[in-house]
C-alpha positions in Angstrom: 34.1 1.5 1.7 37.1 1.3 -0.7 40.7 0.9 0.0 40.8 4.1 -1.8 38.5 6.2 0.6 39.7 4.5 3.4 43.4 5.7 2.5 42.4 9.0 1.9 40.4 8.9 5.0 43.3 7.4 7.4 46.2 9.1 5.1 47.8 6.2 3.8 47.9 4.5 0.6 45.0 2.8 -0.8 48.2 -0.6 -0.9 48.7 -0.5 2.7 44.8 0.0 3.1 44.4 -3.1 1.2 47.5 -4.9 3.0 45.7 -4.7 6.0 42.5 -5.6 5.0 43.7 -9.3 3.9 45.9 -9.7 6.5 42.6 -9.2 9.0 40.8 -11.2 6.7 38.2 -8.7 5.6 36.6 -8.8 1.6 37.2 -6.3 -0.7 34.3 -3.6 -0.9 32.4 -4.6 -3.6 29.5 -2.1 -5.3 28.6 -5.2 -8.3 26.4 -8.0 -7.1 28.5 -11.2 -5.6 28.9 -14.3 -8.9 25.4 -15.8 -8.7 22.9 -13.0 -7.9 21.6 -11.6 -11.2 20.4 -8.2 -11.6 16.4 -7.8 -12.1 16.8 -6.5 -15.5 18.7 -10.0 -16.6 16.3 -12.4 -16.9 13.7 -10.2 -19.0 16.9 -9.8 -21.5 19.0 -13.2 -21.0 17.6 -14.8 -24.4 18.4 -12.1 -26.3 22.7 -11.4 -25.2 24.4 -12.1 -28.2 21.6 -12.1 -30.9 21.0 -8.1 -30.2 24.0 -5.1 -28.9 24.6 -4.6 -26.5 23.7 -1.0 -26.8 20.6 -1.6 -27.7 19.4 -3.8 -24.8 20.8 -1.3 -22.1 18.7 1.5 -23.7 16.1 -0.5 -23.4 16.8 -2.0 -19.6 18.0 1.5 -18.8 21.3 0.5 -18.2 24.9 1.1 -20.0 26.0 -0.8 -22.7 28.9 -1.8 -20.8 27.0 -3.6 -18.0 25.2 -5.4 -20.5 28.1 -6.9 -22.2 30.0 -7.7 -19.0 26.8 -9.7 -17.9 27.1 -11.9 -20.9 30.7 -12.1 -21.1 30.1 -13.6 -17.5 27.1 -15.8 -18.9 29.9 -17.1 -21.5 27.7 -15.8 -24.5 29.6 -14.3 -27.6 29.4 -10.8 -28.5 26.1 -10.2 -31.1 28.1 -9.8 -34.8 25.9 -8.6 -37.6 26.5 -10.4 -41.1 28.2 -8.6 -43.6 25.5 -8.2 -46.4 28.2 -6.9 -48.9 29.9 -10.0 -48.7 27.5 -12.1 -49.7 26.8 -10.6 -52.1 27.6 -12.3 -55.9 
């Protein structure tokens, strides 16, 4: 549970909640998986971070857009940037 609920639930603040929590030595609530357990949806999607959007592979995972790009930020991949045609152009 969060410090948040917890606060609301005792009728403190979600600080002193949170105080008391590292003092005792207890983890934060956490609702993403811990650093080295990968979602399912990750490895059938891994090769393409960065040369797709992100957009476009959570529609297709069924995810949102945001999770996808905070997976390969994590994976140190750069954001996909499509070329400016116009540019190039002579």
């Amino acid at each position: 549970m969060s410090d948040r609920l917890v606060a609301e639930a005792v009728g403190t603040t979600a600080d002193q909640v949170g105080l008391w929590r590292r003092r005792l030595g207890v983890d934060a609530f956490r609702q993403r998986p811990p650093a080295g357990e990968w979602p399912d949806w990750l490895d059938a999607v891994r090769d393409r971070l960065g040369r797709e959007a992100d957009a476009d592979i959570a529609e297709q995972v069924g995810v949102c857009g945001t999770t996808v790009g905070a997976w390969r930020r994590r994976l140190g991949i750069p954001a996909f940037r499509p070329q400016n045609r116009a540019r190039d152009r002579p």
